[in-house]
C-alpha positions as a Markdown table, in Angstrom:
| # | Residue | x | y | z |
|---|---|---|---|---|
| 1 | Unk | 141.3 | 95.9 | 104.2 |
| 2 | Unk | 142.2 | 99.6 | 105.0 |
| 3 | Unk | 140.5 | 101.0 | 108.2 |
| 4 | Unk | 138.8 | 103.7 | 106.0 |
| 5 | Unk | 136.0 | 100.9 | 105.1 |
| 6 | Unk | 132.4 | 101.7 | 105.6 |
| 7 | Unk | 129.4 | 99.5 | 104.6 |
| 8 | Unk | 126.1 | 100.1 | 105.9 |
| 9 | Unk | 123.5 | 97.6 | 106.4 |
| 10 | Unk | 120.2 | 99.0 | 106.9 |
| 11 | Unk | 116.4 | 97.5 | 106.5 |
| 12 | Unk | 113.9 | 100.4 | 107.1 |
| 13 | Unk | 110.2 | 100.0 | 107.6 |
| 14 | Unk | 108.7 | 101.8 | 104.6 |
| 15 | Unk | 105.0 | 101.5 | 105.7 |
| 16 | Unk | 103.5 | 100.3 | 109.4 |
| 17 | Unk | 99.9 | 99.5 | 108.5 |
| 18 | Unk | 96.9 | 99.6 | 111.3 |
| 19 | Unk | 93.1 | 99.1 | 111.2 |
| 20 | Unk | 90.8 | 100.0 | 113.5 |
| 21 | Unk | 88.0 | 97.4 | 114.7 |
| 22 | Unk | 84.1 | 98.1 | 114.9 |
| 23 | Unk | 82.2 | 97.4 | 118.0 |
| 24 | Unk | 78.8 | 97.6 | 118.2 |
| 25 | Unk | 75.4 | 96.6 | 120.7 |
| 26 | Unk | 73.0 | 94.7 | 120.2 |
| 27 | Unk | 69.4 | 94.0 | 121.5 |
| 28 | Unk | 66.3 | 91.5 | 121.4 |
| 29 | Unk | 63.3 | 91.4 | 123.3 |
| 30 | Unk | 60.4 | 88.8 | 123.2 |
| 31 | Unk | 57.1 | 88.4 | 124.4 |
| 32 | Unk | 53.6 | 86.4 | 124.1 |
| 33 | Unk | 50.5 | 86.0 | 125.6 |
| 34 | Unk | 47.9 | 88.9 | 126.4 |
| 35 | Unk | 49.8 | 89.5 | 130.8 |
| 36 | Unk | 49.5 | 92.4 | 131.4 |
| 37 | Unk | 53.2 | 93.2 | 132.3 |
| 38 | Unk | 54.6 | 96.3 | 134.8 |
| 39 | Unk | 56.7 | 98.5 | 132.7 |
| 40 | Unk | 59.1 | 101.1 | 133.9 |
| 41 | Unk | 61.5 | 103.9 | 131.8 |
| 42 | Unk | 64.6 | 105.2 | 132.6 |
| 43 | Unk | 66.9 | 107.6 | 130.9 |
| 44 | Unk | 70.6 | 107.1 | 130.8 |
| 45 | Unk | 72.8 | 110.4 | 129.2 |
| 46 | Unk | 76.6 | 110.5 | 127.9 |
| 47 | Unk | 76.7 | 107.0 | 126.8 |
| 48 | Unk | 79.6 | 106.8 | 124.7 |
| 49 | Unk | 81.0 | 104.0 | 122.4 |
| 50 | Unk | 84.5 | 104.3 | 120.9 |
| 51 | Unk | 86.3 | 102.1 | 118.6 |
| 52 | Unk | 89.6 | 100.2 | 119.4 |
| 53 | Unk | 92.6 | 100.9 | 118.2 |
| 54 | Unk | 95.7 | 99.4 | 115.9 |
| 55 | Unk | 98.9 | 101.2 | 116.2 |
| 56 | Unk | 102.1 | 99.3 | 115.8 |
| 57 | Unk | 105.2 | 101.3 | 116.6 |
| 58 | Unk | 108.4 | 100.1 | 115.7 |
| 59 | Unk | 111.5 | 101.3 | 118.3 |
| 60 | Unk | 108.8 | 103.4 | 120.6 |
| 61 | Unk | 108.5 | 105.2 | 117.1 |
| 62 | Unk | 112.0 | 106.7 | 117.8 |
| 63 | Unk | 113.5 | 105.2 | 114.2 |
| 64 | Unk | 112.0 | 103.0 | 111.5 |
| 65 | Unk | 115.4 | 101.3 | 110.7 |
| 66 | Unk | 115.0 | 97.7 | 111.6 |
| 67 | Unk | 118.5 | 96.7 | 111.2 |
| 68 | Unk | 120.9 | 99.6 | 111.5 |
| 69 | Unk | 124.8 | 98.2 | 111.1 |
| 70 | Unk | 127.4 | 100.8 | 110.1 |
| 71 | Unk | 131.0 | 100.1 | 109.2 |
| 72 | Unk | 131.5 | 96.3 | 108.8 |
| 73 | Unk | 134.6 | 94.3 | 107.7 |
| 74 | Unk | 135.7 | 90.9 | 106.6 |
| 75 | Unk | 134.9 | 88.4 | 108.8 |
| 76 | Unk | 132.9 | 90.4 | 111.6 |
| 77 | Unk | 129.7 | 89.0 | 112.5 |
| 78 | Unk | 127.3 | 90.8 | 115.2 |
| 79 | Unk | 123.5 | 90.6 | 115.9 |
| 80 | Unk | 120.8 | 93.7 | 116.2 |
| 81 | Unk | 117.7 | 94.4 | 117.5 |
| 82 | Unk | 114.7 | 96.0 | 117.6 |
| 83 | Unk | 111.5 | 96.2 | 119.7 |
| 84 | Unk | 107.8 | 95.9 | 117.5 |
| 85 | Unk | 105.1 | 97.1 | 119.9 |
| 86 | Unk | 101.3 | 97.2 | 119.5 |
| 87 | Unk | 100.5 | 100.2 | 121.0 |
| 88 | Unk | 97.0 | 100.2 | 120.6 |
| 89 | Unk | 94.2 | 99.2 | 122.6 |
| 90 | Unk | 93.3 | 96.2 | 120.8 |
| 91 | Unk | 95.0 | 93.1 | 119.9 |
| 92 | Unk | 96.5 | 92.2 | 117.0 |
| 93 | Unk | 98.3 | 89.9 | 114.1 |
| 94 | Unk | 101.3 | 90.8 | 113.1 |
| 95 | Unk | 102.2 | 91.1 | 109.0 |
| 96 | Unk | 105.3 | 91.3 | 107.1 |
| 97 | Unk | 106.8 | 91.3 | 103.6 |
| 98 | Unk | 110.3 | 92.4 | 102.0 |
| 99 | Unk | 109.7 | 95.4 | 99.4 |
| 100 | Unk | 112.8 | 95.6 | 97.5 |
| 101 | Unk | 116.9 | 96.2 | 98.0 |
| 102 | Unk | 119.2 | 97.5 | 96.4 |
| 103 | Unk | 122.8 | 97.1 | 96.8 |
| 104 | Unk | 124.9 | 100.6 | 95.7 |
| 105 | Unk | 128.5 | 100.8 | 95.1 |
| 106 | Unk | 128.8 | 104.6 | 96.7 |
| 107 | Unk | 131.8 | 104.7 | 93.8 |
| 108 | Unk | 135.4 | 103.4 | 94.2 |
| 109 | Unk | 138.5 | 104.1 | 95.9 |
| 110 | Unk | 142.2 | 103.2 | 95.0 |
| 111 | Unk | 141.9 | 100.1 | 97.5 |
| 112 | Unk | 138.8 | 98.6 | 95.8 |
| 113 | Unk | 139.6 | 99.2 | 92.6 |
| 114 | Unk | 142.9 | 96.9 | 92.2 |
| 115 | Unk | 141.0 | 94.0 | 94.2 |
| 116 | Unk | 140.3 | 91.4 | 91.9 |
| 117 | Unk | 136.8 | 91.2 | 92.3 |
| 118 | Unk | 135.7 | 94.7 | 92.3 |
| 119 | Unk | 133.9 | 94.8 | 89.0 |
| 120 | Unk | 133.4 | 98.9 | 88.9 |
| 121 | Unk | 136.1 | 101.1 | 88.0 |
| 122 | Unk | 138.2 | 103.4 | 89.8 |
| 123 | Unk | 135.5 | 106.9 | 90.5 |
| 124 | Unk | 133.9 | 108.4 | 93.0 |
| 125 | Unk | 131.1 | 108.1 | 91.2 |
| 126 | Unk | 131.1 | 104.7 | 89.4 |
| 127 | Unk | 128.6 | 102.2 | 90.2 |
| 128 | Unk | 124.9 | 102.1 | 90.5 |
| 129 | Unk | 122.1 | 101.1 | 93.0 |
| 130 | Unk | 122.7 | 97.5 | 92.3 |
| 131 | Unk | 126.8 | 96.7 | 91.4 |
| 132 | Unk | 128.1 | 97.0 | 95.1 |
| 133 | Unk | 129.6 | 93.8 | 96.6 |
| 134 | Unk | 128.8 | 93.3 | 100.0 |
| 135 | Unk | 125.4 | 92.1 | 99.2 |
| 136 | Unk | 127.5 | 88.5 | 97.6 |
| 137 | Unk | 129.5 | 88.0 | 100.9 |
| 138 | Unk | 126.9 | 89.4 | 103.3 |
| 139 | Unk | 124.8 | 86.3 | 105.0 |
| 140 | Unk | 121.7 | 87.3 | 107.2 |
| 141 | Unk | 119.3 | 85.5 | 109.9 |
| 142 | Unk | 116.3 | 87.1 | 111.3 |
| 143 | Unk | 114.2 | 85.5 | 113.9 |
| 144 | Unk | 110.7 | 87.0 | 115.9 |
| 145 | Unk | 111.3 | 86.6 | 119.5 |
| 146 | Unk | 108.5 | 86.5 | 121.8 |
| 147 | Unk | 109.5 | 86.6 | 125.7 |
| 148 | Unk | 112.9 | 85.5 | 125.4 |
| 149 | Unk | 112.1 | 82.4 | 122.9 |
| 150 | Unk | 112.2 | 81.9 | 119.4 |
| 151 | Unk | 108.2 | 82.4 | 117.7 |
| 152 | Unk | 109.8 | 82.1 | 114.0 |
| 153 | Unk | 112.5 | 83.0 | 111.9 |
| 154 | Unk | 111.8 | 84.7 | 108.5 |
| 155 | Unk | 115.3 | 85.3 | 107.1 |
| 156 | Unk | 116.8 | 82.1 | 107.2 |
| 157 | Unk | 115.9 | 78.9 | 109.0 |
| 158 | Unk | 116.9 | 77.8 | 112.9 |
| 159 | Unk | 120.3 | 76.3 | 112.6 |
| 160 | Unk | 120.5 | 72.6 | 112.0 |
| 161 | Unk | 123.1 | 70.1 | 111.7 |
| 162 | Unk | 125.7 | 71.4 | 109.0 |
| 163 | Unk | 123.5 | 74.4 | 108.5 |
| 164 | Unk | 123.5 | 77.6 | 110.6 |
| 165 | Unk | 120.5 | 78.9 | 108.4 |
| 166 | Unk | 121.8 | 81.9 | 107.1 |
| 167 | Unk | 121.3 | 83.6 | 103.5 |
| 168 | Unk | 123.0 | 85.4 | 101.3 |
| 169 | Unk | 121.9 | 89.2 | 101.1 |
| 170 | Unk | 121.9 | 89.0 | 97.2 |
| 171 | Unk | 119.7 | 86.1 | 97.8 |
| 172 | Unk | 116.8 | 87.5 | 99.9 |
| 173 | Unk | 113.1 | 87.1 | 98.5 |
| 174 | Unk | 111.5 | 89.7 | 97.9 |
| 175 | Unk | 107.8 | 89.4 | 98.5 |
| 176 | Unk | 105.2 | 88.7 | 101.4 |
| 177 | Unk | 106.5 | 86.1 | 104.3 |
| 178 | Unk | 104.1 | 83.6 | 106.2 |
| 179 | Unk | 104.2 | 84.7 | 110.1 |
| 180 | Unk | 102.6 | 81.7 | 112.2 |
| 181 | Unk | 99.5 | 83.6 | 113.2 |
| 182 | Unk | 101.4 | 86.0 | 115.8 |
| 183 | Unk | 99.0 | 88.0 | 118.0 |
| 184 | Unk | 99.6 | 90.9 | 119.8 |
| 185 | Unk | 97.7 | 92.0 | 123.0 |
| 186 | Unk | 97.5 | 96.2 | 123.7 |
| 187 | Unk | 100.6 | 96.4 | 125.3 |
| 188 | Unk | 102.6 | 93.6 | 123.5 |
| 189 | Unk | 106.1 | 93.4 | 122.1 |
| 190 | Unk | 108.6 | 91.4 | 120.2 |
| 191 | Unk | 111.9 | 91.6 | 119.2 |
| 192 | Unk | 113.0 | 91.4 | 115.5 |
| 193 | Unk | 116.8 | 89.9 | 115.9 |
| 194 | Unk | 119.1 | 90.0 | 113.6 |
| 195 | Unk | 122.4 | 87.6 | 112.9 |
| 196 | Unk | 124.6 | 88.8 | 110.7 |
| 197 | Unk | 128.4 | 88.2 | 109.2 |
| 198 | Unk | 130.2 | 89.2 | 106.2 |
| 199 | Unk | 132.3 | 85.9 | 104.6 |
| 200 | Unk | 135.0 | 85.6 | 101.8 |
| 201 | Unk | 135.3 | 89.4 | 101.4 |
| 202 | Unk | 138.0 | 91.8 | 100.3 |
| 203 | Unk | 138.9 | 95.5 | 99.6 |
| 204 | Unk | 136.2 | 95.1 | 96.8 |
| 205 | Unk | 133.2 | 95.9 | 99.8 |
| 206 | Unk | 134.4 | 99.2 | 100.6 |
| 207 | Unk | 131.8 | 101.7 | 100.9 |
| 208 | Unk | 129.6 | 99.2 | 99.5 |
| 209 | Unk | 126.2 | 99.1 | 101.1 |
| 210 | Unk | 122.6 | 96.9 | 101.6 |
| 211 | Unk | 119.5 | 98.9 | 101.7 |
| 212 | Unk | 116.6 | 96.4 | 102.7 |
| 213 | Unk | 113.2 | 97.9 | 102.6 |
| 214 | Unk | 110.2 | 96.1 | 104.4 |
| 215 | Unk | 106.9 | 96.5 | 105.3 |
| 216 | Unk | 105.1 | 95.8 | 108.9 |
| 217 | Unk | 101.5 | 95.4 | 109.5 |
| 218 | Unk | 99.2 | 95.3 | 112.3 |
| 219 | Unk | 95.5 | 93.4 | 111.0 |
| 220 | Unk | 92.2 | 92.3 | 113.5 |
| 221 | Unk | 92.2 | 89.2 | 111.8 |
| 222 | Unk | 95.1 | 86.7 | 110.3 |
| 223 | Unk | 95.9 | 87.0 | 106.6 |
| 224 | Unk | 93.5 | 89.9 | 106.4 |
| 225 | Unk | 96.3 | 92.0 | 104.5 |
| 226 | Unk | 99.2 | 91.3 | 102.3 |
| 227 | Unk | 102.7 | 92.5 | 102.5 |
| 228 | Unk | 104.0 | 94.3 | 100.7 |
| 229 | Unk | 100.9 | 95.0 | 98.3 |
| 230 | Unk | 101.9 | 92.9 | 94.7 |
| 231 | Unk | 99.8 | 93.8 | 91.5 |
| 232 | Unk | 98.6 | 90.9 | 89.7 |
| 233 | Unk | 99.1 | 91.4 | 86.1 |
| 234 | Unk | 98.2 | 89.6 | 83.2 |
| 235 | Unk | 100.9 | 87.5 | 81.5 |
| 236 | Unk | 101.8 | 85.3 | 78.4 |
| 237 | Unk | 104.6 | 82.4 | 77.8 |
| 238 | Unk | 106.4 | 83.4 | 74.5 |
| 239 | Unk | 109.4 | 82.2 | 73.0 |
| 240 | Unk | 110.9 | 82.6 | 69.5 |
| 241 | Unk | 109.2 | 80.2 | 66.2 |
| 242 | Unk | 111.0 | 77.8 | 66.5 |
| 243 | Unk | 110.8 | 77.2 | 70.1 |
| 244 | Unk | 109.6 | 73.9 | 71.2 |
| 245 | Unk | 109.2 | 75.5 | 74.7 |
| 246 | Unk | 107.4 | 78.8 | 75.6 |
| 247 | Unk | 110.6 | 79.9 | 78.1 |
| 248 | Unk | 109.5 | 83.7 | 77.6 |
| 249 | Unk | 106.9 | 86.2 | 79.7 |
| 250 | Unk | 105.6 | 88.8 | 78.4 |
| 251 | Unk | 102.9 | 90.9 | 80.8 |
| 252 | Unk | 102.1 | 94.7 | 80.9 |
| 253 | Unk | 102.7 | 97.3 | 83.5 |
| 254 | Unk | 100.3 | 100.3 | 83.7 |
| 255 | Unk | 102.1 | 103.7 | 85.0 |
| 256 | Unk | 99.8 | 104.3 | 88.1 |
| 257 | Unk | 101.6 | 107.4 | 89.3 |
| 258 | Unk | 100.8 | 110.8 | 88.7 |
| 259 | Unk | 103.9 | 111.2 | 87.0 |
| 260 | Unk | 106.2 | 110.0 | 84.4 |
| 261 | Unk | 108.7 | 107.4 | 85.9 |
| 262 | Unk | 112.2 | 106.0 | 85.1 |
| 263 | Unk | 112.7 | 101.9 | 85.1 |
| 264 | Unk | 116.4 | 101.3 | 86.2 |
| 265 | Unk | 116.2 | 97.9 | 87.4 |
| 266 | Unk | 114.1 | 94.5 | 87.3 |
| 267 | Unk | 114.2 | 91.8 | 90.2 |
| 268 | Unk | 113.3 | 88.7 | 88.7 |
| 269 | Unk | 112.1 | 85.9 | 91.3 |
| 270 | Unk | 110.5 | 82.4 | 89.6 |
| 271 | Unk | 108.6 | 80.1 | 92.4 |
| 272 | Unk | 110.3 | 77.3 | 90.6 |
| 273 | Unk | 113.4 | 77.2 | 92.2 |
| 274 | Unk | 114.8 | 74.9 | 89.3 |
| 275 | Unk | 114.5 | 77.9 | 86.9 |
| 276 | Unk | 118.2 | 79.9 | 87.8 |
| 277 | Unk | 118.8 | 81.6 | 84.7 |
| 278 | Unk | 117.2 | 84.5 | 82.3 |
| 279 | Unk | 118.9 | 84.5 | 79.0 |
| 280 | Unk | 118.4 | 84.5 | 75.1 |
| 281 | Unk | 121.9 | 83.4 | 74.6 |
| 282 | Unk | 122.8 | 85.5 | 72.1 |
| 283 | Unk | 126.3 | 85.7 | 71.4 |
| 284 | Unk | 129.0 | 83.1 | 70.7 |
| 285 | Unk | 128.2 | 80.4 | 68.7 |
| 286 | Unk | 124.8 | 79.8 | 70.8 |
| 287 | Unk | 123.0 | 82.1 | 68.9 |
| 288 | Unk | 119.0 | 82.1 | 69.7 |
| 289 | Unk | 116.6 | 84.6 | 68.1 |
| 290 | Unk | 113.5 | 86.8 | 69.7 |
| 291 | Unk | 111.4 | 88.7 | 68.9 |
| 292 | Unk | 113.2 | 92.1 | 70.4 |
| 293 | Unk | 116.5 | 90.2 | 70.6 |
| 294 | Unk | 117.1 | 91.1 | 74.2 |
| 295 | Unk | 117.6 | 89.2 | 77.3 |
| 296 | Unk | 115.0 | 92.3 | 78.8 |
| 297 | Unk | 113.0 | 94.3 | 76.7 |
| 298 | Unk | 110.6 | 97.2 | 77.7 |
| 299 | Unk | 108.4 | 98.5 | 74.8 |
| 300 | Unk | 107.0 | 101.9 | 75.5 |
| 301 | Unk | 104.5 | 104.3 | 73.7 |
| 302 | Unk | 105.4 | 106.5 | 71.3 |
| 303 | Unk | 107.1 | 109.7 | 72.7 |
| 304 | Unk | 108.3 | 107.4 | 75.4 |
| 305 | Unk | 111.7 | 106.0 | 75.6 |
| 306 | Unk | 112.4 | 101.8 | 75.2 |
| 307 | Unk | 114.5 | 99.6 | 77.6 |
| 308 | Unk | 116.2 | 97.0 | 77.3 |
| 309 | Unk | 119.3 | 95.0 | 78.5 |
| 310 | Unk | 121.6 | 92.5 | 76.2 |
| 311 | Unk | 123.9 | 90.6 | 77.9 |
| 312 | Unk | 125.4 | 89.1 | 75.0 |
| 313 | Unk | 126.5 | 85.6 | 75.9 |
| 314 | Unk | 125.9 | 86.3 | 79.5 |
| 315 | Unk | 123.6 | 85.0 | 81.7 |
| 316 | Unk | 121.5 | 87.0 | 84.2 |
| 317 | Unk | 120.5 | 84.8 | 87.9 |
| 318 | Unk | 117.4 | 84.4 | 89.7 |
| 319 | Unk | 116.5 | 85.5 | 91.5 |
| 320 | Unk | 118.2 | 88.3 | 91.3 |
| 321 | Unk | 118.3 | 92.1 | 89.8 |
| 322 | Unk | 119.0 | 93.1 | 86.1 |
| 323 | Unk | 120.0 | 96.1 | 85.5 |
| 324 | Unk | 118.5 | 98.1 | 82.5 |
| 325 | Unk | 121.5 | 100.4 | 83.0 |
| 326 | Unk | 124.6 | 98.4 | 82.4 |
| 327 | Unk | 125.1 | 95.0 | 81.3 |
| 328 | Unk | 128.8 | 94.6 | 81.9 |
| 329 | Unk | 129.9 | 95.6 | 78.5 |
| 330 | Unk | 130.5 | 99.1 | 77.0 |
| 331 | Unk | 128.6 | 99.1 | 74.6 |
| 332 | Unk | 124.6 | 100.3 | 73.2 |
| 333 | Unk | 123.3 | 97.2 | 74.5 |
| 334 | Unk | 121.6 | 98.8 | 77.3 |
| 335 | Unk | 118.9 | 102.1 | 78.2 |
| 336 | Unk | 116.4 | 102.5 | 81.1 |
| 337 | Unk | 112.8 | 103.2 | 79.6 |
| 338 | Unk | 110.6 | 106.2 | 80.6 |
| 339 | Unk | 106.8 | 106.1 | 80.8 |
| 340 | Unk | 105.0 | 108.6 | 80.6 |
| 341 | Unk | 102.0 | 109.5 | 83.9 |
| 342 | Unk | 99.4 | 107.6 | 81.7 |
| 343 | Unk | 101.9 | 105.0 | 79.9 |
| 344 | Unk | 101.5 | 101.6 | 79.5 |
| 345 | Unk | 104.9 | 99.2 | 79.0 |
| 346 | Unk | 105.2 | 95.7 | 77.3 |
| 347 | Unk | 107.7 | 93.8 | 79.2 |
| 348 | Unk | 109.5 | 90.8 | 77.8 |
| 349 | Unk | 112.0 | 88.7 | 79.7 |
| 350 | Unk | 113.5 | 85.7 | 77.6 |
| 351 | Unk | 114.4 | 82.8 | 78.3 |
| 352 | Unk | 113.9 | 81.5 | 81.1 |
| 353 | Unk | 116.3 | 78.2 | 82.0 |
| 354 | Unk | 117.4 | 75.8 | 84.1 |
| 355 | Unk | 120.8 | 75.0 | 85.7 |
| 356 | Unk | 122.1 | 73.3 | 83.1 |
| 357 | Unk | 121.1 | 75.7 | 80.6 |
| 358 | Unk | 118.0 | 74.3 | 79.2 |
| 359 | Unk | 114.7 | 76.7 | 78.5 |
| 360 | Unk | 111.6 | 75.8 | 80.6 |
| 361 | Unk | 107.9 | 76.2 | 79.7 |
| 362 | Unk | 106.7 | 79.2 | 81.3 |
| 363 | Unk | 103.1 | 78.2 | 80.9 |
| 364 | Unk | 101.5 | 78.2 | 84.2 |
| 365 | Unk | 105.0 | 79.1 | 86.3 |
| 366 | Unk | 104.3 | 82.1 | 88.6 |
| 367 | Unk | 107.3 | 85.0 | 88.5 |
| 368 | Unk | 107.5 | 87.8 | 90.8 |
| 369 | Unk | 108.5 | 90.8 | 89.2 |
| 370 | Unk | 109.6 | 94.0 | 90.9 |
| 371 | Unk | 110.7 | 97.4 | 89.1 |
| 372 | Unk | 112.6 | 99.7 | 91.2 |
| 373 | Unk | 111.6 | 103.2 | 89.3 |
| 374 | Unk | 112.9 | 106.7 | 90.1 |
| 375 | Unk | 109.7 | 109.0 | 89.6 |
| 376 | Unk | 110.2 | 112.1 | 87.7 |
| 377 | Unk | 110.4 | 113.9 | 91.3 |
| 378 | Unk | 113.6 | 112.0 | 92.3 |
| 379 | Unk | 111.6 | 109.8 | 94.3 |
| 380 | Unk | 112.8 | 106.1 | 94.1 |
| 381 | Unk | 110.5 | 103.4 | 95.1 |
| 382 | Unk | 109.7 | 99.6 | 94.4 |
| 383 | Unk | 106.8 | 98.4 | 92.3 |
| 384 | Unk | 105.7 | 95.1 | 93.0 |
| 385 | Unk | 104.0 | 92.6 | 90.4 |
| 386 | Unk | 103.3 | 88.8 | 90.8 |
| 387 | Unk | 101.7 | 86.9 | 87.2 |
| 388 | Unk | 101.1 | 83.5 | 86.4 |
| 389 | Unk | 101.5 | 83.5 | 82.5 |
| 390 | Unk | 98.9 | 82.1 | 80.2 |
């Protein structure tokens, strides 16, 4: 690899959530009988009662970045840190869920483009927010430390026998993560560590990047909040007529910005972890008919513009992203939708399979669903949805 290589790895705290906890007096007073009792008043001035504080601050507040690597290469592994503190005057438990990623190319030089597994042309500005490679040979391990010892890793798992308990980047769920009830006192820290090494990589990572986003919170009370904030939406398992199995979802997503909004990409993350695959198989000699003949459709109002994505007789992974944007071919097989401020989408993913191939039922299978939108300020951002379909 040419010394010119630069890959960023970066997981930033988009939100650090506090509440602040009521306290309050109270009095009783009883008597009976007809004593007379001696009585006595008093007055008592500039009485004051102020409510506690949460305030989390994440690296004294100095940088939200809670992993910060710059300039990896093949086969280097390192570890970073950083400090969580609650700086407020009351204690509390500690929240935390992954947003979204995304994985850019930042284009293509002359190196990257001849390795064999760079799948982006030669351009400075080829690729999109989800083609870069490093994300496939990137493995990660995060842990909370809590004075010096292991409380719980989140990323990952404790190494084990034949297992050091790292992940894959391109394999990191997306949603809220369980944290064993971790409280902490006004004053309190802990140390969010990260492991990390980059495997089985070439020229074909250069200038490729990781851009985790995740969300910390601060609550009086365990599970009071959820991380990162899902929509539930309604959903339906469809599948074509002569389906035996319902392997499709179709659910609707509401615009709730206060503009009109671009959808460039879909993570798609089953909780059956036997379900790898979203695909209608159309292509070959497999052919399988739907309704919108699309692995991913997005049906938009009128005056809006459709999406979809058709791989052909590919197959897209999950969890994973598929992008609306490119499907590997160059052809018309592909267009990000737009939705208007007050639009409403029908989305349709079909079908949804197993290892070997085979559709499931959807019926009854919860899917977590994120679109990462660009808003029509250039804002990008991560819209997470969670449905169980009818």
């Amino acid at each position: 690899m040419s010394d010119d290589s630069s890959s960023p790895v970066e997981l930033t705290r988009r939100r650090a959530l506090g509440g602040i906890a009521m306290i309050g007096a109270a009095s009783s007073a009883a008597g009976a009988g007809t004593m007379a009792l001696f009585s006595d008043e008093e007055t008592s001035g500039n009485n004051t009662v102020q409510a506690g504080t949460l305030d989390l601050s994440v690296n004294g507040d100095g940088s939200n970045a809670v992993i910060d690597v710059s300039n990896v290469v093949p086969d280097e592994s390192g570890e970073d840190s950083t400090t969580l503190t609650n700086a407020g005057t009351l204690p509390g438990y500690l929240a935390f869920g992954i947003t979204g990623f995304r994985t850019p190319e930042n284009g293509v030089n002359d190196p990257e483009s001849e390795s064999p597994h760079e799948d982006d042309p030669e351009g400075s500005s080829s690729g999109g927010s989800h083609t870069g490679e490093l994300a496939q040979s990137l493995e990660l391990r995060t842990e909370l430390v809590v004075g010096g010892e292991t409380h719980q890793y989140l990323v990952g798992h404790e190494p084990v026998d034949g297992d050091d308990g790292f992940v894959l980047a391109s394999n990191l769920s997306l949603g809220p993560y369980d944290i064993d009830e971790l409280e902490l006192s006004p004053g309190q820290s802990v140390d969010f560590v990260t492991d990390y090494r980059v495997l089985n990589a070439g020229n074909e990572i250069q200038s490729d990047s990781v851009e985790i986003e995740a969300e910390f919170g601060l609550t009086q009370e365990p599970d009071q909040i959820t991380l990162p904030e899902q929509r539930d939406v309604p959903a339906t398992a469809v599948g074509a007529s002569d389906d035996q199995k319902n392997a499709g979802v179709e659910f609707e997503y509401a615009n709730s910005f206060d503009q009109s909004l671009t959808i460039n990409n879909v993570h798609v993350q089953p909780d059956d972890t036997d379900l790898t695959l979203v695909s209608d198989r159309n292509g070959g000699t497999d052919y399988e008919s739907f309704t919108f003949n699309a692995d991913l459709h997005v049906e938009t109002p009128s005056g809006d513009a459709n999406g979809w994505v058709d791989g052909g007789s590919d197959q897209f992974q999950v969890p994973g992203w598929i992008d609306l944007d490119s499907d590997g071919y160059n052809d018309a097989a592909d267009q990000e939708a737009v939705l208007s401020a007050d639009g409403t989408a029908i989305i349709n993913l079909y079908a949804f399979r197993n290892g070997s191939g085979n559709k499931e039922e959807m019926s009854g299978n919860r899917v977590s669903v994120t679109l990462d939108v660009t808003l029509a300020d250039g804002t990008d951002t991560f819209v997470p949805l969670v449905m169980t379909p009818d």
